[in-house]
One Martini backbone bead per residue (centre of mass of N, CA, C, O) as a GRO file, in nm:
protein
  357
    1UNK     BB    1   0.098   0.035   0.020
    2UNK     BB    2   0.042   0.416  -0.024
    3UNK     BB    3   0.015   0.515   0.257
    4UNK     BB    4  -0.167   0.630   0.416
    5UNK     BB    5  -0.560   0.534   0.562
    6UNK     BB    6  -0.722   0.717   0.754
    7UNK     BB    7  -1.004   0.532   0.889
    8UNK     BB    8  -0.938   0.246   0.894
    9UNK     BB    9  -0.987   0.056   0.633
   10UNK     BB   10  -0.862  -0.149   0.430
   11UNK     BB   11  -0.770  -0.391   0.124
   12UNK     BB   12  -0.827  -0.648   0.053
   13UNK     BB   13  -0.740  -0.901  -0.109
   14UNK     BB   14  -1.016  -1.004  -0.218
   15UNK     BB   15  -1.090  -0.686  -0.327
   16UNK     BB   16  -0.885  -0.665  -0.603
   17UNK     BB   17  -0.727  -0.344  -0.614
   18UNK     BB   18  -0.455  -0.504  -0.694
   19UNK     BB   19  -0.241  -0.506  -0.955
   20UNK     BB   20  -0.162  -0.790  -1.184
   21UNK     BB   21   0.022  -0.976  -1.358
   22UNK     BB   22   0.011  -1.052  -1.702
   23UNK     BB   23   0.125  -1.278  -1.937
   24UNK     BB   24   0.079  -1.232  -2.301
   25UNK     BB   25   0.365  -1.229  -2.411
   26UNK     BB   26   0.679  -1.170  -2.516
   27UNK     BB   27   0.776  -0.897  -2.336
   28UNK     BB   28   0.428  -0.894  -2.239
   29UNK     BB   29   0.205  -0.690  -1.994
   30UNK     BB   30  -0.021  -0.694  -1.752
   31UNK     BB   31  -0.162  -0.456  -1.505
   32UNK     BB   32  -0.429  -0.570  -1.316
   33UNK     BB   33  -0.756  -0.622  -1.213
   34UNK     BB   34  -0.943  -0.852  -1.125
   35UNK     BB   35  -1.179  -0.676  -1.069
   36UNK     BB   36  -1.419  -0.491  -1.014
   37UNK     BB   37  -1.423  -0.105  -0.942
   38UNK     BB   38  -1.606   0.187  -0.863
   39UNK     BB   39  -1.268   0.291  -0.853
   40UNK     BB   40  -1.042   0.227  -1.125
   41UNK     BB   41  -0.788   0.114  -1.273
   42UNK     BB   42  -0.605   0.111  -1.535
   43UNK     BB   43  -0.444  -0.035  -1.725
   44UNK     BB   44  -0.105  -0.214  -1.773
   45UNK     BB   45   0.142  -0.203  -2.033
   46UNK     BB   46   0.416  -0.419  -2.102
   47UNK     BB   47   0.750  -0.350  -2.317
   48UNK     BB   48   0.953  -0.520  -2.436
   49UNK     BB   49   1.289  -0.395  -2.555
   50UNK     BB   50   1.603  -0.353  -2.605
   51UNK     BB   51   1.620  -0.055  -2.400
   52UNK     BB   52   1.350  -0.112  -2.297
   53UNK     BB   53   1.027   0.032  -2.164
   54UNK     BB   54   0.681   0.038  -2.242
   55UNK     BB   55   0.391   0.221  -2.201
   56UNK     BB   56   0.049   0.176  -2.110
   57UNK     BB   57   0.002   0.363  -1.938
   58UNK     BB   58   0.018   0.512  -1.535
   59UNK     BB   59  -0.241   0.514  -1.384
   60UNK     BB   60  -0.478   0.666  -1.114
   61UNK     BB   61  -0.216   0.738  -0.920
   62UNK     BB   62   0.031   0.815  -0.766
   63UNK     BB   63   0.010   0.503  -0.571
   64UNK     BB   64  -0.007   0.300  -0.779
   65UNK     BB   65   0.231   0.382  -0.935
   66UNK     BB   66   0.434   0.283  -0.734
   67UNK     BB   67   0.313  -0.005  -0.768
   68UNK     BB   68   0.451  -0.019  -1.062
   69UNK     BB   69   0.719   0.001  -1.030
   70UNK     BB   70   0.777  -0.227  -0.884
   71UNK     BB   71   0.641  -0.396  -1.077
   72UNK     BB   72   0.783  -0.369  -1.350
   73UNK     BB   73   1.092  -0.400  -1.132
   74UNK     BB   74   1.015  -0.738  -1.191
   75UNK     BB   75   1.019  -0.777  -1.504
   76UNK     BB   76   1.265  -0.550  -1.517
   77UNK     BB   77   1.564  -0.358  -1.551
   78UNK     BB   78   1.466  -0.192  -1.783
   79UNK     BB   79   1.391   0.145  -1.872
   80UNK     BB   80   1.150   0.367  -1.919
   81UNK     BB   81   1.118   0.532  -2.200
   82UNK     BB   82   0.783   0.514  -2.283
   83UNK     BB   83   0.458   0.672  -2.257
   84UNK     BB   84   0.138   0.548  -2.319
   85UNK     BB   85  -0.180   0.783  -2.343
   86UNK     BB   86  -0.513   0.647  -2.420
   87UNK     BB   87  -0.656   0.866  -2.208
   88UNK     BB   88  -0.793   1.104  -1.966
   89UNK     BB   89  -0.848   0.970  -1.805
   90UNK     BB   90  -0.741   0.915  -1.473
   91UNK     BB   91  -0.693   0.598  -1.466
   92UNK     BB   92  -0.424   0.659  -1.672
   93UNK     BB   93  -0.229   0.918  -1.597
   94UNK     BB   94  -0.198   0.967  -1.237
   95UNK     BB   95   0.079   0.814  -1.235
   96UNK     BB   96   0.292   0.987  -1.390
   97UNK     BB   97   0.469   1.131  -1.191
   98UNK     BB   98   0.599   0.903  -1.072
   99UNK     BB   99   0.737   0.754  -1.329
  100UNK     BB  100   0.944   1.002  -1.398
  101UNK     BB  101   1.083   0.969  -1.123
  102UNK     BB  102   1.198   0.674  -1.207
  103UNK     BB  103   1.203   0.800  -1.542
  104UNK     BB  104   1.291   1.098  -1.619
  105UNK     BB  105   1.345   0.964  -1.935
  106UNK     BB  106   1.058   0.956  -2.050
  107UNK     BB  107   0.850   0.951  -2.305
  108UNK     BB  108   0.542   1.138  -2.352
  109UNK     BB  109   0.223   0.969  -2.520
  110UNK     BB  110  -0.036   1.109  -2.733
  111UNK     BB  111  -0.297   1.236  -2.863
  112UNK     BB  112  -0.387   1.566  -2.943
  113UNK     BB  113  -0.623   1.556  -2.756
  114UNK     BB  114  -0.532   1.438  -2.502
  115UNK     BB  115  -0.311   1.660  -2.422
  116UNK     BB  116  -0.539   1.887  -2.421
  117UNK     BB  117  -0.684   1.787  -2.189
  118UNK     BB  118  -0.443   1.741  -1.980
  119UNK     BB  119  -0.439   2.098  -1.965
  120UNK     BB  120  -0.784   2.080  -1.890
  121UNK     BB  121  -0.965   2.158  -1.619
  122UNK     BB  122  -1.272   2.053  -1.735
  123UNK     BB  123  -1.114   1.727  -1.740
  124UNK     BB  124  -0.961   1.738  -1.466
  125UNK     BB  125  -0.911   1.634  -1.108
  126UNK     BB  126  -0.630   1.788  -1.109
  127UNK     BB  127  -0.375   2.004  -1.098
  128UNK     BB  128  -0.035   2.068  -1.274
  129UNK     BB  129   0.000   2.184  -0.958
  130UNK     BB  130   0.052   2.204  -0.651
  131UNK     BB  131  -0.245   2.236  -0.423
  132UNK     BB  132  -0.377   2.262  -0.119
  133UNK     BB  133  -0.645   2.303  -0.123
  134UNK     BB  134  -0.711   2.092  -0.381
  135UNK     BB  135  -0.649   1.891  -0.223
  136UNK     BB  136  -0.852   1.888   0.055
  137UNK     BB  137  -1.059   1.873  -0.101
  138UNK     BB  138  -1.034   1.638  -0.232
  139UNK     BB  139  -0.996   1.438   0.069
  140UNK     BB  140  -1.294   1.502   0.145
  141UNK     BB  141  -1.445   1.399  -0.068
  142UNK     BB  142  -1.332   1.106  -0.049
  143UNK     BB  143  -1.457   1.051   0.242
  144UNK     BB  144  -1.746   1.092   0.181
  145UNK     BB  145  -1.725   0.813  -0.001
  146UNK     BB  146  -1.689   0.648   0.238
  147UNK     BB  147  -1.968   0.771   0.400
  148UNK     BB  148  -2.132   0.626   0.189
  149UNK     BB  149  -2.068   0.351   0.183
  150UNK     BB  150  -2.145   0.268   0.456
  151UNK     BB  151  -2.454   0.367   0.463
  152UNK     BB  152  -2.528   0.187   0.237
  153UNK     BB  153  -2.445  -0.120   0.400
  154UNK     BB  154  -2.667  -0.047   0.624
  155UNK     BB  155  -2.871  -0.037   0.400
  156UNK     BB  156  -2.841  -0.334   0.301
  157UNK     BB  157  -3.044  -0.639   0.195
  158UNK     BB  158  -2.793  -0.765   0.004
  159UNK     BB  159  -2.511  -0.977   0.025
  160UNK     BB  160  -2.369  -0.810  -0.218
  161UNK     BB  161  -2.407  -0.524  -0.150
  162UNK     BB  162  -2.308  -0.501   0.089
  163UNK     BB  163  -2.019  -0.585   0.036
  164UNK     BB  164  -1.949  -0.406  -0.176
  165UNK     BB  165  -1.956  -0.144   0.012
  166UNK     BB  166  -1.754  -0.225   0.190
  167UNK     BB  167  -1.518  -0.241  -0.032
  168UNK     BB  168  -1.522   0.067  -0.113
  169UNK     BB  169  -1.459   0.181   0.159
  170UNK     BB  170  -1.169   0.069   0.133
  171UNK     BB  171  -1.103   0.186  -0.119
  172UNK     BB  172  -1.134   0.465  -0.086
  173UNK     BB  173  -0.930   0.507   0.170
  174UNK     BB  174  -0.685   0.412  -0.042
  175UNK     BB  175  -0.760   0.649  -0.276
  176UNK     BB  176  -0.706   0.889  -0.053
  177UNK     BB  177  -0.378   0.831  -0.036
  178UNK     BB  178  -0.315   0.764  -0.350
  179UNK     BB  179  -0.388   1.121  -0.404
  180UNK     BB  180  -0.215   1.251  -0.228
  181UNK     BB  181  -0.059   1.531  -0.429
  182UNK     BB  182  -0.205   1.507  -0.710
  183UNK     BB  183  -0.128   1.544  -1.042
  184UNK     BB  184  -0.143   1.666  -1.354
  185UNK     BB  185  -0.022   1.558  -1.691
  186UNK     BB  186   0.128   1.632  -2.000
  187UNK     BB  187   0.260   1.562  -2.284
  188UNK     BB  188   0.543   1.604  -2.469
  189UNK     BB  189   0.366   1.434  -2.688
  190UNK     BB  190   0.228   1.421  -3.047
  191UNK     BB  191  -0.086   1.296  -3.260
  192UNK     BB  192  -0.269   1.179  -3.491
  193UNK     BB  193  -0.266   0.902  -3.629
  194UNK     BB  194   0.074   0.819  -3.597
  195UNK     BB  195   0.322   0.635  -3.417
  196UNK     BB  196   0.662   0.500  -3.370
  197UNK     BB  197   0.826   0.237  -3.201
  198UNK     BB  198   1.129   0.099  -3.241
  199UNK     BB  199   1.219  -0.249  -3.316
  200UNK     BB  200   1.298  -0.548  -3.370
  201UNK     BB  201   1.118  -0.733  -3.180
  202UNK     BB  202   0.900  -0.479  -3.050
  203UNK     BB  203   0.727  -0.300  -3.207
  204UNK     BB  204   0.542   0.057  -3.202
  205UNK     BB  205   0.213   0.090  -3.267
  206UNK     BB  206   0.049   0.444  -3.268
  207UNK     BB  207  -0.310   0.509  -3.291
  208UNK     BB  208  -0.568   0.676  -3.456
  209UNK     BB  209  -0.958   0.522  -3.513
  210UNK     BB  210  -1.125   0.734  -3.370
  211UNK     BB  211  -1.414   0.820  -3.215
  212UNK     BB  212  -1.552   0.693  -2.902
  213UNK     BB  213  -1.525   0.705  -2.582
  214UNK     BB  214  -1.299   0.950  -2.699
  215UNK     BB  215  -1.174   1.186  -2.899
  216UNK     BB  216  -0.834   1.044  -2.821
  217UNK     BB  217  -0.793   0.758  -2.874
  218UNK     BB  218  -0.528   0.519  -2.813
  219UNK     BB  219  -0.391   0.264  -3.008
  220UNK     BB  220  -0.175  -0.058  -2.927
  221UNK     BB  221   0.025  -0.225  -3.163
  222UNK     BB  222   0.206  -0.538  -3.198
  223UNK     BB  223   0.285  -0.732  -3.465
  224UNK     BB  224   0.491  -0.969  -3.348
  225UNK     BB  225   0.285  -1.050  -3.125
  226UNK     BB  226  -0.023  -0.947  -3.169
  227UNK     BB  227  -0.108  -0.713  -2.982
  228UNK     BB  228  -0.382  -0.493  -2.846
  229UNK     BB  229  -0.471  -0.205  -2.741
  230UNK     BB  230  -0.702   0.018  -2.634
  231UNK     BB  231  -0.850   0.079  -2.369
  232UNK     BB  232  -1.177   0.204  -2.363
  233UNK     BB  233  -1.276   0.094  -2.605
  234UNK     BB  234  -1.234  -0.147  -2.389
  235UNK     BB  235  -1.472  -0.285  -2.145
  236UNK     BB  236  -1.435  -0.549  -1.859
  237UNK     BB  237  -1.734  -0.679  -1.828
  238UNK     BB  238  -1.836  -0.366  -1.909
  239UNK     BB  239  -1.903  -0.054  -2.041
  240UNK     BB  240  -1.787   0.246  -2.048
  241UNK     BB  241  -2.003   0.546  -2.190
  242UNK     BB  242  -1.858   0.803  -2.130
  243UNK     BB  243  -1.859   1.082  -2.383
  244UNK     BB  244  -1.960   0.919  -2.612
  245UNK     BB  245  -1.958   0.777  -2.993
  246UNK     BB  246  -2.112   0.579  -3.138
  247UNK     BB  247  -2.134   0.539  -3.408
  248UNK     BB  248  -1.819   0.545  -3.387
  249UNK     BB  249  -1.752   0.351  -3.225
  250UNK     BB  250  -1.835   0.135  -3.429
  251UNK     BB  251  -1.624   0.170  -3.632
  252UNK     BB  252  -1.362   0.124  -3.423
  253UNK     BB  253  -1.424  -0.196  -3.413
  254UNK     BB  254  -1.410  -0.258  -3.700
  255UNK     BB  255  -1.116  -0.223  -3.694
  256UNK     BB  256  -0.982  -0.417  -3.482
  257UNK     BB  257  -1.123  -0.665  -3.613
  258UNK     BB  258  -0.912  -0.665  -3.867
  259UNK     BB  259  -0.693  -0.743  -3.648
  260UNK     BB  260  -0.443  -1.038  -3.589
  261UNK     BB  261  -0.514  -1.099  -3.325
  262UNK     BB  262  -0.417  -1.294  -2.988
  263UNK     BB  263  -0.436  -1.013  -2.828
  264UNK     BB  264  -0.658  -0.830  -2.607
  265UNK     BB  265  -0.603  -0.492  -2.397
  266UNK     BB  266  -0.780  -0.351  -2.224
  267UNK     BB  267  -0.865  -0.077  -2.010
  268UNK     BB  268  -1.056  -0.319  -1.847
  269UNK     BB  269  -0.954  -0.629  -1.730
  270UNK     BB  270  -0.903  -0.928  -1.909
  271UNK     BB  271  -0.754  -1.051  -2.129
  272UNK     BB  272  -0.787  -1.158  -2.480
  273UNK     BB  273  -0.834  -1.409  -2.746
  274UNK     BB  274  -1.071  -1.249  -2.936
  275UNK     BB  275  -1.400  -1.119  -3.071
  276UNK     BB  276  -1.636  -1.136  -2.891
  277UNK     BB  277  -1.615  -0.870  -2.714
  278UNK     BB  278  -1.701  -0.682  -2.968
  279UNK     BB  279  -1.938  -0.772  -3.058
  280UNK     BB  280  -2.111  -0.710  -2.821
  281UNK     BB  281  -2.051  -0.414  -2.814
  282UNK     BB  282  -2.156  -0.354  -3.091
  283UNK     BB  283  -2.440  -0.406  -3.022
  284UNK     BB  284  -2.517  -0.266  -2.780
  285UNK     BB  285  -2.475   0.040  -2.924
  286UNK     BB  286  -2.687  -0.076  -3.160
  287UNK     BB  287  -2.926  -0.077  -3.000
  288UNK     BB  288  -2.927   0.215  -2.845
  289UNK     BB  289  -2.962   0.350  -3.086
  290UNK     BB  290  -3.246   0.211  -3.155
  291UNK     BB  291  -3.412   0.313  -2.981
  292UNK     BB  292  -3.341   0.636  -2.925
  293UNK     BB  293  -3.388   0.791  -3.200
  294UNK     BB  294  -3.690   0.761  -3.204
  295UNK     BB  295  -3.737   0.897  -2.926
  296UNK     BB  296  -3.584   1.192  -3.019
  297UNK     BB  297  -3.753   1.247  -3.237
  298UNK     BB  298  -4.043   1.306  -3.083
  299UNK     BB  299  -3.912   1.485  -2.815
  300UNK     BB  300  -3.809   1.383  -2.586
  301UNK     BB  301  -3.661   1.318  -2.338
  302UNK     BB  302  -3.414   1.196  -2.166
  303UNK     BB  303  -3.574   1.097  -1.927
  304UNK     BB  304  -3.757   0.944  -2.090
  305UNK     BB  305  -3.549   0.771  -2.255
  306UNK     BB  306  -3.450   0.637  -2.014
  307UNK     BB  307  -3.757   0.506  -1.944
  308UNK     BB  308  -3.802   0.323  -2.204
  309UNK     BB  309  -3.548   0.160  -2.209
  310UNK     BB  310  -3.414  -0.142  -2.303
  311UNK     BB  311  -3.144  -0.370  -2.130
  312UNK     BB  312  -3.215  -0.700  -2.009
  313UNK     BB  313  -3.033  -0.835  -2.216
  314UNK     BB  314  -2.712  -0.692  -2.186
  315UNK     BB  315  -2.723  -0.742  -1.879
  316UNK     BB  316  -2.736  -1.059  -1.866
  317UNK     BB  317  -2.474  -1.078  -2.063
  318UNK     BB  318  -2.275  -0.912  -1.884
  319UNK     BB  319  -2.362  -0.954  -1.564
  320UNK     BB  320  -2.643  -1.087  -1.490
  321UNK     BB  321  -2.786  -1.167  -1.157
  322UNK     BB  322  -2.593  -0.923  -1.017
  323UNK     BB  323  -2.709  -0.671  -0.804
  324UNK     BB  324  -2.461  -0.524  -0.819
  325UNK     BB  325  -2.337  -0.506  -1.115
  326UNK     BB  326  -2.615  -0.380  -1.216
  327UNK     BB  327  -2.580  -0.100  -1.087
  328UNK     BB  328  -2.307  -0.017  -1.235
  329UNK     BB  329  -2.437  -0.078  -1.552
  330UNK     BB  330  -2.618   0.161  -1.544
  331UNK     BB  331  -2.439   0.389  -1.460
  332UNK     BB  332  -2.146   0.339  -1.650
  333UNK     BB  333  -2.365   0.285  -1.925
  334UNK     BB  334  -2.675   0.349  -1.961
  335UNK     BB  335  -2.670   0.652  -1.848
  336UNK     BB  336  -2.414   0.752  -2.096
  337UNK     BB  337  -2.543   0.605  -2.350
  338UNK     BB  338  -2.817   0.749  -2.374
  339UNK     BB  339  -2.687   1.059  -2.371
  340UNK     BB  340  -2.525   1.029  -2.616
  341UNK     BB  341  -2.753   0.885  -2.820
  342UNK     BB  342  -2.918   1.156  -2.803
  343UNK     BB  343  -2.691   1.383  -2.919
  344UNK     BB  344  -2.682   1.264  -3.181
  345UNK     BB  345  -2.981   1.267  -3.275
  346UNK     BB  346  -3.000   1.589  -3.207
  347UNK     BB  347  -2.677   1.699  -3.282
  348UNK     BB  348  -2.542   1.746  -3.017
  349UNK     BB  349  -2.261   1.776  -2.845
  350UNK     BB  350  -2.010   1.603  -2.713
  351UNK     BB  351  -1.866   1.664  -2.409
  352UNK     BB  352  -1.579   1.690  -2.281
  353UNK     BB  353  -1.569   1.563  -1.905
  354UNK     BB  354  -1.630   1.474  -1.589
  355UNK     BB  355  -1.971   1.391  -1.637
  356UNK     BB  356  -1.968   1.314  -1.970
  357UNK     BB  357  -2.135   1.550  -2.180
   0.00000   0.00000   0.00000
């Protein structure tokens, strides 16, 4: 653990929040939580070169990446090179300051959409430079978390939903030591379509195949092992919605699945060998899409529109009948996928910021 988290429990190991590496292919790692988490860390991918280490994200927090620098040097002696992040999503790029510390002269990059994203208050929740007053404040917000998870726990009737809130709530304590003093940067370099780290044995090609989950993700393909890294535009057990593109979503679905890979590393979530969650979930979006479209044609609100909506068939698919994974999969998906095709129906823009909108 980084720090303490004082009030409280931390995180059991049964509760799955620390990440554990899963080697993926020769000289490739993916840096996963078992299971899914309330508030998620997202994936680290680690990519062993001739003279170095590539990193695909950087952790969701100070306290994770320090947790990650570890996990690294227990993998490999070789230093990081260079840190490709995937979109501005906070648990992919806010471990990068810890990182840099480590590998002072590691290259940081991402596609120009996020590059600026990170370096605009609008859409991250901590400042460029460390400041007392919004730490202490978000330390505060923090707390809220875990009281309010507290009392969720004591108010439920399912042993199930029990079960969640109580690990949430060591969860968010965890969270609160792990964020404390955290800024965010933006990176060093930036990319329109595409960038490459040569390398003989482990080349690495990142790209943009268009706005999805977020305006910039960046897909990291590695040819010679044929692993391909998604970012949030593959995200399991279910998908994350806010703020995306459903349309072109599946575009860049469609594009993924031309790639002739043997392991997928998504998100969130463990390695995938397939491409069966990819037809699932472009079939969610575009299910929701049809559903959307004719009832925001009608003049419907938003809120009419999310009551009309039927989704017990893909939440079935999703995550079964755990009336836990339930709560997340309408909360993290399908409130804010239906927000996004809502915008879309209606010609609206859709704006990257913290609240998904």
């Amino acid at each position: 653990m980084a720090g303490p988290a004082p009030g409280g429990e931390l995180p059991r190991p049964e509760d799955g929040v620390l990440q554990q590496p899963v080697k993926v292919a020769p000289g490739v790692w993916a840096l996963t939580q078992p299971r899914f988490q309330v508030q998620p860390v997202g994936n680290v991918t680690v990519i062993e070169q001739s003279d170095g280490l590539v990193l695909v994200d950087a952790g969701g927090s100070p306290g994770s990446a320090r947790r990650i620098v570890q996990l690294v040097r227990g993998l490999s002696r070789k230093p990081v090179k260079a840190v490709i992040v995937t979109h501005w999503h906070g648990d992919h790029p806010q471990g990068l300051s810890e990182i840099l510390k480590a590998w002072p002269d590691a290259r940081t990059i991402a596609t120009r959409a996020t590059q600026a994203h990170l370096r605009a208050p609008e859409t991250m929740n901590t400042p460029a430079a460390f400041d007392p007053a919004s730490n202490t404040a978000f330390q505060t917000r923090t707390q809220g978390f875990v009281d309010y998870a507290r009392r969720m726990a004591d108010a439920a009737t399912l042993p199930q939903e029990r079960a969640g809130w109580e690990a949430s709530a060591r969860l968010f304590r965890q969270y609160g030591a792990d964020m404390d003093g955290a800024v965010t940067l933006t990176t060093g370099e930036a990319f329109d379509e595409r960038l490459s780290i040569p390398d003989r044995t482990a080349p690495v090609e990142a790209r943009f195949l268009g706005r999805a989950n977020t305006d910039g993700d960046a897909v990291v393909w590695l040819p010679r092992q044929k692993v391909l890294i998604t970012g949030d535009i593959v995200v399991s057990p279910f998908p994350f919605g806010y703020g995306s593109y459903p349309a072109e979503w599946i575009a860049v679905l469609d594009r993924l699945r031309a790639y002739d890979f043997r392991v997928l590393v998504p998100g969130h979530g463990p390695p995938q060998r397939d491409g069966a969650y990819l037809e699932r979930l472009s079939a969610a979006i575009a299910e929701i899409r049809a559903q959307v479209g004719p009832l925001a044609a009608q003049g419907l609100t938003l809120e009419a529109v999310r009551a009309r909506i039927d989704t017990r068939g893909q939440m079935a698919r999703f995550v079964g009948a755990d009336p836990w994974m339930q709560r997340w999969f309408r909360e993290y998906w399908v409130s804010p996928i239906v927000a996004s095709a809502y915008k879309e129906a209606k010609g609206e823009p859709i704006v990257q910021s913290l609240e998904g909108g």
